[in-house]
N, C-alpha and C positions, 0 to 999 in steps of 0.2 A: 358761545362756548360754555361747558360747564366739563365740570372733574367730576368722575366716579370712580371707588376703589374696586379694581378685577384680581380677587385673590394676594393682595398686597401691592399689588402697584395701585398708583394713581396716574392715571391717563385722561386729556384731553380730547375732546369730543367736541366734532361741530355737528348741533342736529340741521338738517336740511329738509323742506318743508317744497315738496317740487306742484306747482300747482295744473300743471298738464300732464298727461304721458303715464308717470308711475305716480302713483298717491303713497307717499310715504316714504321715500326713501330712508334705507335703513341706515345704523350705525356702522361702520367696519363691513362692508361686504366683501366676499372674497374675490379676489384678481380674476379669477376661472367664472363667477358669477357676473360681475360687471363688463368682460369682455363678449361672453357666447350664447348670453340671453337675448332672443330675438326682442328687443325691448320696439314700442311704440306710442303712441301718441292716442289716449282713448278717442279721440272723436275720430282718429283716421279706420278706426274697424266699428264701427255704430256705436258707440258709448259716452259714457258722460265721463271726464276726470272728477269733475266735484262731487259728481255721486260717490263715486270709487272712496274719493274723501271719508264715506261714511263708514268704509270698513273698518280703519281707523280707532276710528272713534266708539266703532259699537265694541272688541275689543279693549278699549283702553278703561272704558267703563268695567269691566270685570276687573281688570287689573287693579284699579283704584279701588275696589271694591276686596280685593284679596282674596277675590274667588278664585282666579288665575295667576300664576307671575306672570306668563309673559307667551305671546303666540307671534309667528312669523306665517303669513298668509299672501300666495299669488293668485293671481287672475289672468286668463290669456284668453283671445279671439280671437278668432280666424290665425293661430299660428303665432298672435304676437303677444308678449308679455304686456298689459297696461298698468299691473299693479305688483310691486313686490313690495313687500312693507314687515319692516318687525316692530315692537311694540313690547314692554314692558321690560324684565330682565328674564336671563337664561337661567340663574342662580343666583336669587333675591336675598337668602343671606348674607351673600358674599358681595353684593351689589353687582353681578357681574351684567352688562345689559344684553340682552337680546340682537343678534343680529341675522341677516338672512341667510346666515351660511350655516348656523346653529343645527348641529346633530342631533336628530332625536329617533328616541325607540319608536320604530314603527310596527310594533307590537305586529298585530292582523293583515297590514297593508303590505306586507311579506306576503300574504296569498296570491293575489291579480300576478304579483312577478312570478311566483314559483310556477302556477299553473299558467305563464305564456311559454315556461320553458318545456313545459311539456307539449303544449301545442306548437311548439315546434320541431319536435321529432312525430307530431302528427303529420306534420307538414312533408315530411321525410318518407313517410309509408310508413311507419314501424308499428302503428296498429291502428286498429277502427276503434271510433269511442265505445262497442258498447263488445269488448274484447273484457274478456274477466281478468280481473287483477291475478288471480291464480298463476294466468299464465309467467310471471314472472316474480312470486310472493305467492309460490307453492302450499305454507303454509295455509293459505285461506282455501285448498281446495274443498275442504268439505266443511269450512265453518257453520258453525250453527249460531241460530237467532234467539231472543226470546220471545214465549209466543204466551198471551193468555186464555186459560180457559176456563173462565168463569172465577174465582178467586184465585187461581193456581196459575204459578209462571212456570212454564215447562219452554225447556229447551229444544228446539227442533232445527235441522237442517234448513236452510234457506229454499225458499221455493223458487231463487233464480241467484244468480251469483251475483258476486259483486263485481259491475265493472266499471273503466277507466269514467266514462257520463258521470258513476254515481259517485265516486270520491271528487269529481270536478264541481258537481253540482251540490255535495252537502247532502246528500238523499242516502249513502252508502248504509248510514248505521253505525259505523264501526267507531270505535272510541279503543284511545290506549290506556284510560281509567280505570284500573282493576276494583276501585271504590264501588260497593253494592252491587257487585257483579257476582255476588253467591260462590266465587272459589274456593277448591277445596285449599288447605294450606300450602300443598305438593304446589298446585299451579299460582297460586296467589306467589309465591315465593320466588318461580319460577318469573313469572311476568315481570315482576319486582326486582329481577337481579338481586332477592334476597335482602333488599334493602341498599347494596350498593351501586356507584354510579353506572350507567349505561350509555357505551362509549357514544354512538351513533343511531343517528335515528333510523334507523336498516335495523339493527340488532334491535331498539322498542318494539318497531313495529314487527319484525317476527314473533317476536316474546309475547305481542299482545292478541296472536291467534288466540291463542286460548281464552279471551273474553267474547260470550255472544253478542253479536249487535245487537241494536234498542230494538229494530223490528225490522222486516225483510227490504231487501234493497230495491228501492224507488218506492215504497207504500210513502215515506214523509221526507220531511226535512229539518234534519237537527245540525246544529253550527256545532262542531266540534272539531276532532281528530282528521277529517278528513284529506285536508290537502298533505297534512303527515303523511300520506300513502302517494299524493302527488309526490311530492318529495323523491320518494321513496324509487317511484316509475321511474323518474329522471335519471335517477344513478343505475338503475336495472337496464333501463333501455340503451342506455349511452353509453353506458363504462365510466362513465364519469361522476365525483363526488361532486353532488350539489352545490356547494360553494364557490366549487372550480367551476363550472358550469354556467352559473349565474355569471360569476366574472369575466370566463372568458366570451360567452356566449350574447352574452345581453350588457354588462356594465361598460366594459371597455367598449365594445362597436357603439352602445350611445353617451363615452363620456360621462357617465355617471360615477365620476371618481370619489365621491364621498359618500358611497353607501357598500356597509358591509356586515356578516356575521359576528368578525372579530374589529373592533373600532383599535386603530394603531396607534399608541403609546402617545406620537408626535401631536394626533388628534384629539386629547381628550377634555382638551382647553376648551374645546368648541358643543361639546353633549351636554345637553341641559340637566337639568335637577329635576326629577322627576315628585311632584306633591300629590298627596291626598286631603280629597275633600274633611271639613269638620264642618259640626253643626252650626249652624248658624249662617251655611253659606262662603264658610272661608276656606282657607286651603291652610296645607302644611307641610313641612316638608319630608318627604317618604324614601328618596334615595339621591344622594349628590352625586356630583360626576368625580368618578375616579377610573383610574385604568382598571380593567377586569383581563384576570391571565386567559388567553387565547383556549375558544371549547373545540373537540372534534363533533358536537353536538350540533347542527343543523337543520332545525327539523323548517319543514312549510307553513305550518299555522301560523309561527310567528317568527322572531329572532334579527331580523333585518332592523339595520341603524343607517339612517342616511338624511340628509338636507332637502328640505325643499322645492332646489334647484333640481336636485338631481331627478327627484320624483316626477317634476314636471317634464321631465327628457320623456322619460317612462310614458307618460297621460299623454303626450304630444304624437309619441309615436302610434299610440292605438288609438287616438283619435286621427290619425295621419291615414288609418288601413293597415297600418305595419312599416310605415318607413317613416325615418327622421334623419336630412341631412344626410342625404344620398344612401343612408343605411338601411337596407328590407329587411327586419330578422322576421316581418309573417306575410304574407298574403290577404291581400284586402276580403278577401269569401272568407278566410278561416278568422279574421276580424269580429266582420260579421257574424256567424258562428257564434263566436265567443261573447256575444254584446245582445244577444236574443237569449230568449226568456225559455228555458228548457224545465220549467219547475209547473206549468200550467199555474193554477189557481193554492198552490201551497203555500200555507201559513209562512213567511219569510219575516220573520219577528225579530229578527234584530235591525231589520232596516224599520218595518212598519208596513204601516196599511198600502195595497197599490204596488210593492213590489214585486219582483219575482227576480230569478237566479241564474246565472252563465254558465258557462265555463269560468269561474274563478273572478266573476263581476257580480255585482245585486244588480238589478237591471227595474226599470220603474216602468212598470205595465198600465198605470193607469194613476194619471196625476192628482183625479179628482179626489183619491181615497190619501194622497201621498201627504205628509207635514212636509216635504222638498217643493220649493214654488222652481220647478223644471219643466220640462217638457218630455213627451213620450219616448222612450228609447234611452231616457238619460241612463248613467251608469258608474258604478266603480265601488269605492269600500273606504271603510273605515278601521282605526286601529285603537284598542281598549285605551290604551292612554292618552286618544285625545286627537289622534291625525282622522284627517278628512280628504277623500281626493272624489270628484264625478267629474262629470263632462258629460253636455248640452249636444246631441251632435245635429240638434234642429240649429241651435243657435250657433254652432262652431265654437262653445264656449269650455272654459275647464276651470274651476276653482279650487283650490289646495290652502287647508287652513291645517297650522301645527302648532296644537299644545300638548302639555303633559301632566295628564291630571286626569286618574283611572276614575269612573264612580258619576260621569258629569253631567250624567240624564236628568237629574233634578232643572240642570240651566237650560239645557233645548238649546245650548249652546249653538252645536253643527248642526240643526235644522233652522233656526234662525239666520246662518251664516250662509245658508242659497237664498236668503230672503234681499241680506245686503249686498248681495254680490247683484245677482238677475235684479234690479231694480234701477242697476246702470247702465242694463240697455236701452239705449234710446231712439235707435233707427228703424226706421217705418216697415211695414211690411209690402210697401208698392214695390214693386217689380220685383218682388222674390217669392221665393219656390220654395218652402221648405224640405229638405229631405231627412228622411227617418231611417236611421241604419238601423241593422237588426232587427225589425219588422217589417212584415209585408201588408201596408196599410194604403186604404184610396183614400184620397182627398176629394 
């Protein structure tokens, strides 16, 4: 037993130390978590439990260390959970601890969901990927680029439009950053809402025609603005405001009850404290958990708050082909699709060397160049404060690591963390096949 104080109480706690099946069990998990996770026994799906052990531990060493407070990290094969584990505190001022139901901003990792809800009125007929965004975000019919010519940026008309592929894929151009974007004041002001707030991400991204993209659509690939304009299709194509959409569409059909734009009142106990790095290696603290008044602001890039648990619904399901739990929200081909490498040989530098780009996945095209110890076809993404989700689909494997700590490329943190995860496979490769989604490759 030991006592720690959560916000002014003092609560009793038994840590529990399980040494088959899940490595780690956590502090207080919630009722919806301990009842509907397909949990198992590492050695029943080719794994080691004591290796699992090491995730642990590599983890708890940051936290001692006060590089980190506190991270909550699962591992599933073939379907089954063998590890959920939390580790350190949610809110270390406060002593508050870490558990695996813990809310966290998932900054980025709001992409993969926004852009499956468009590829599900793909699924529907409602347009081909390489259908210009015009068509329904009229404003961009006749956007223009910036183009150089020889010292001089000169603004030109795009030499092909921009379509649905290249906002899915990062390649569009388009930013809703009027920063160095040479506007006269008329439009700078105009993008800006003049400096006040801009209700929906519909009204930015109208507003932000008037900025030229970095360069014509599909020449590169820059991380930006782009699934903003995902967003954007979704509510155009459907009738439906993005957040409704997301909830009715995708959260409720897989139980994903604790992930959302707006985090409810009753919830806020459970969102962590979000730190920043200091010199030396340590962290600090940069934002506590408190309720924030509900936004109409829902853009794609980022904005989604939700648990671990629920993420994993998510990564289950498209490593599933689109079903989880009798629910199909995609089509295993348009899976596929989505999980193959539509970027060729493009610099993909926020993942690294060996990558390449989905529909709304990083997708790893070649392991040898990769710091991820995976395999070919692996995939999925990352979120600026610290969330991690891929999946193995050689191994049937998924790993989801969540902390909150913007800045953390110094530690190699989340490239380290497919090092202790894939280290607990243990099962031979005799009588198996591996298969590789999303590419067409011989063995």
């Amino acid at each position: 037993m030991m006592k720690v104080r959560t916000r002014g109480l003092t609560v009793r706690l038994v840590l529990v130390i399980v040494g088959f099946g899940v490595a780690g069990v956590a502090m207080s998990p919630s009722p919806w978590a301990a009842e509907d996770l397909p949990m198992a026994t590492a050695e029943t799906v080719g794994m080691s439990s004591a290796r699992l052990q090491r995730i642990d531990e590599y983890f708890q060493r940051f936290v001692d260390d006060h590089a980190i407070a506190g991270a909550v990290t699962l591992v599933a094969r073939k379907g089954k959970v063998v590890h959920h584990s939390a580790v350190g505190w949610n809110y270390r001022e406060e002593e508050v601890p870490m558990t695996t139901d813990t809310i966290f901003t998932l900054m980025s990792m709001t992409k993969p969901i926004v852009s499956t809800a468009l590829m599900m009125l793909f699924e529907e007929g409602r347009f081909r990927l390489d259908d210009p965004i015009a068509e329904w975000i009229p404003e961009y019919e006749t956007h223009l680029v910036f183009e150089r010519d020889g010292p001089r940026q000169l603004r030109v008309p795009e030499v092909r439009p921009v379509t649905i592929r290249h906002v899915l894929t990062h390649t569009s151009g388009l930013t809703l950053n009027p920063a160095r974007a040479g506007l006269s004041e008329a439009d700078h002001r105009y993008v800006t809402n003049d400096g006040e707030p801009i209700a929906t991400i519909g009204e930015r991204v109208t507003r932000a025609a008037r900025i030229p993209g970095a360069f014509h659509p599909g020449d590169h690939w820059q991380y930006g603005s782009s699934t903003d304009f995902v967003a954007v299709l979704v509510e155009k194509i459907s009738g439906i405001p993005i957040d409704r959409f997301l909830q009715e569409r995708i959260f409720e059909p897989l139980g994903m009850s604790d992930t959302f734009y707006n985090v409810p009142r009753e919830k806020v106990d459970r969102v962590a404290a979000v730190y920043r790095p200091t010199e030396g290696g340590g962290s600090e603290l940069m934002r506590a958990p408190e309720f924030r008044e509900p936004t109409t602001y829902f853009p794609g890039v980022a904005g989604l708050n939700g648990t671990a648990t629920d993420y994993f619904r998510f990564a289950q399901m498209i490593a599933n082909g689109g079903e989880l739990d009798g629910v199909r929200l995609l089509g295993r081909m348009t899976v596929d699709l989505m999980i193959s490498n539509h970027t060729a040989d493009k610099n993909i530098y926020v993942r690294g060397p060996g990558y390449g780009f989905g529909l709304g996945f990083g997708v790893l095209a070649d392991p040898t160049l990769s710091f991820d110890a995976l395999s070919t076809g692996s995939y999925g993404w990352g979120g600026a404060y610290g969330t991690l989700y891929w999946a193995d689909p050689v191994e049937d494997l998924i790993g989801l690591m969540f902390i909150q700590l913007p800045g953390h490329g110094p530690l190699n943190i989340r490239q380290r963390f497919t090092n202790v995860v894939t280290q607990a496979v243990v099962d031979s490769w005799a009588d198996q096949r591996p298969t590789i989604r999303g590419f067409r490759l011989s063995r």
